[in-house]
C-alpha positions in Angstrom: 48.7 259.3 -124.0 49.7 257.8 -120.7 52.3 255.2 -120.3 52.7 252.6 -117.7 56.0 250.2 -116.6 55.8 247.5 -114.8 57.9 244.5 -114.3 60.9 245.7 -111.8 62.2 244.2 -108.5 65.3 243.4 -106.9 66.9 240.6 -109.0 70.7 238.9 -108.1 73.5 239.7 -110.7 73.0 237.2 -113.7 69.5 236.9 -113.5 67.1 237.8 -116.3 64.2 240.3 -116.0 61.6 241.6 -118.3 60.0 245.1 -118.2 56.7 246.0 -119.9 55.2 249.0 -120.9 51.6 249.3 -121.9 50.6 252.6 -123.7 47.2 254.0 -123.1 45.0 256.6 -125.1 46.9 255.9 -128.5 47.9 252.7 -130.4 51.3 252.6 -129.6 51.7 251.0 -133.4 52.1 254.9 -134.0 54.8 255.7 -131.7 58.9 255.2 -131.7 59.5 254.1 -128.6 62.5 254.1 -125.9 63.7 252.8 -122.7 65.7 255.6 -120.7 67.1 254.8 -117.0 68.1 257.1 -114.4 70.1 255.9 -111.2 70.9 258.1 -107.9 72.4 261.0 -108.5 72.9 260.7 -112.0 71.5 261.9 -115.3 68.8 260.0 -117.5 70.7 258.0 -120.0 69.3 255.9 -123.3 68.7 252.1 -122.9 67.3 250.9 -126.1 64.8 252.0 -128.9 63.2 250.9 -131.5 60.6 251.9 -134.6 57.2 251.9 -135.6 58.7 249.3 -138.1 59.6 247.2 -135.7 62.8 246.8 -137.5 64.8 249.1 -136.5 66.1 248.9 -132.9 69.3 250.3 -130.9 70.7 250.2 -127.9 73.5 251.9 -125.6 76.5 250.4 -125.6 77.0 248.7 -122.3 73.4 246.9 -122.5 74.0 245.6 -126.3 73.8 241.9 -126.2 72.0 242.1 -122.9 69.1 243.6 -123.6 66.3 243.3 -126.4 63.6 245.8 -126.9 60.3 244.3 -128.7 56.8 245.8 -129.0 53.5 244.0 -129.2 51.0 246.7 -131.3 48.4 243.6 -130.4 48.8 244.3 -126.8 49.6 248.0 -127.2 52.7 247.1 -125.3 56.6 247.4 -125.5 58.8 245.3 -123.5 62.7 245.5 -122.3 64.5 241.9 -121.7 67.5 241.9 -119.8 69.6 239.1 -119.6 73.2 239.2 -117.3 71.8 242.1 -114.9 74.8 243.6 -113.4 74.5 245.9 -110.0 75.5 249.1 -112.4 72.2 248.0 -113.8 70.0 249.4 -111.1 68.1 252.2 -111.6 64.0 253.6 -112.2 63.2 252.7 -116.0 61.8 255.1 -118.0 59.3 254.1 -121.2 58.7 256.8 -123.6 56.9 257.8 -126.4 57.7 259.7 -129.8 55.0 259.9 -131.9 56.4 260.2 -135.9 54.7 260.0 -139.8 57.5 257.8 -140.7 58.0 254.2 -139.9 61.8 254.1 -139.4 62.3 257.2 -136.8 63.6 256.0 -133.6 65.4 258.4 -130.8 68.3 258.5 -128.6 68.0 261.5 -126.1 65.3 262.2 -123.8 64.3 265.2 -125.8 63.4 263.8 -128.8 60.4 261.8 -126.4 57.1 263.4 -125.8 55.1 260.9 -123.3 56.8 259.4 -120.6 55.6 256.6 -118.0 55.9 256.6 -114.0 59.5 254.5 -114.1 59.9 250.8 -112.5 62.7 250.7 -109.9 65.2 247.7 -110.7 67.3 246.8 -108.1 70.3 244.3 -109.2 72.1 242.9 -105.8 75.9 241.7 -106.3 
């Protein structure tokens, strides 16, 4: 399985951006997947994730209502909307994998993740 982000840059606080991750090697329609970020000097921390169902999604606290996580099993892909980027915002974004039998696992912590892509460096200017 190998897993590759794409879609960061250096954005202006209050502008949107969208991140994609396209999974290679597996159908990502078998995976939970998550969105981890890691800025300088500081741990990895959760984003969002969300279940094979598709229906079951959740987010860290200080992103809810800014960002939606959404996969496309057509397009093997997942993708991370943010809306109202804020410079605490930047960091490298992690996409990771979790394969599971059931439909409604998702994941919260880094270790519960098996795959993980390269990262995408987002870089939100005040």
């Amino acid at each position: 399985v190998q897993l590759q982000a794409s879609g960061g840059g250096l954005v202006q606080a209050g502008d949107p951006l969208r991140l994609s991750c396209t999974m290679s090697g597996r159908a990502v329609s078998m995976y939970a997947m998550g969105w981890f970020r890691q800025a300088p000097g500081k741990e990895r921390e959760f984003v969002a994730c969300i279940s094979r169902s598709n229906d079951i999604t959740k987010y860290s606290g200080s992103m809810k209502g800014r960002f939606t996580i959404s996969r496309d099993n057509a397009k093997n892909t997942i993708s991370l909307q943010m809306n109202s980027l804020k410079p605490e915002d930047t960091a490298v974004y992690y996409c990771a994998a979790r394969w599971s039998s059931s439909m409604r696992v998702t994941g919260t912590t880094p270790d519960e993740f098996t795959y993980w892509g390269q990262g995408t460096l987002v870089t939100v200017s005040s």
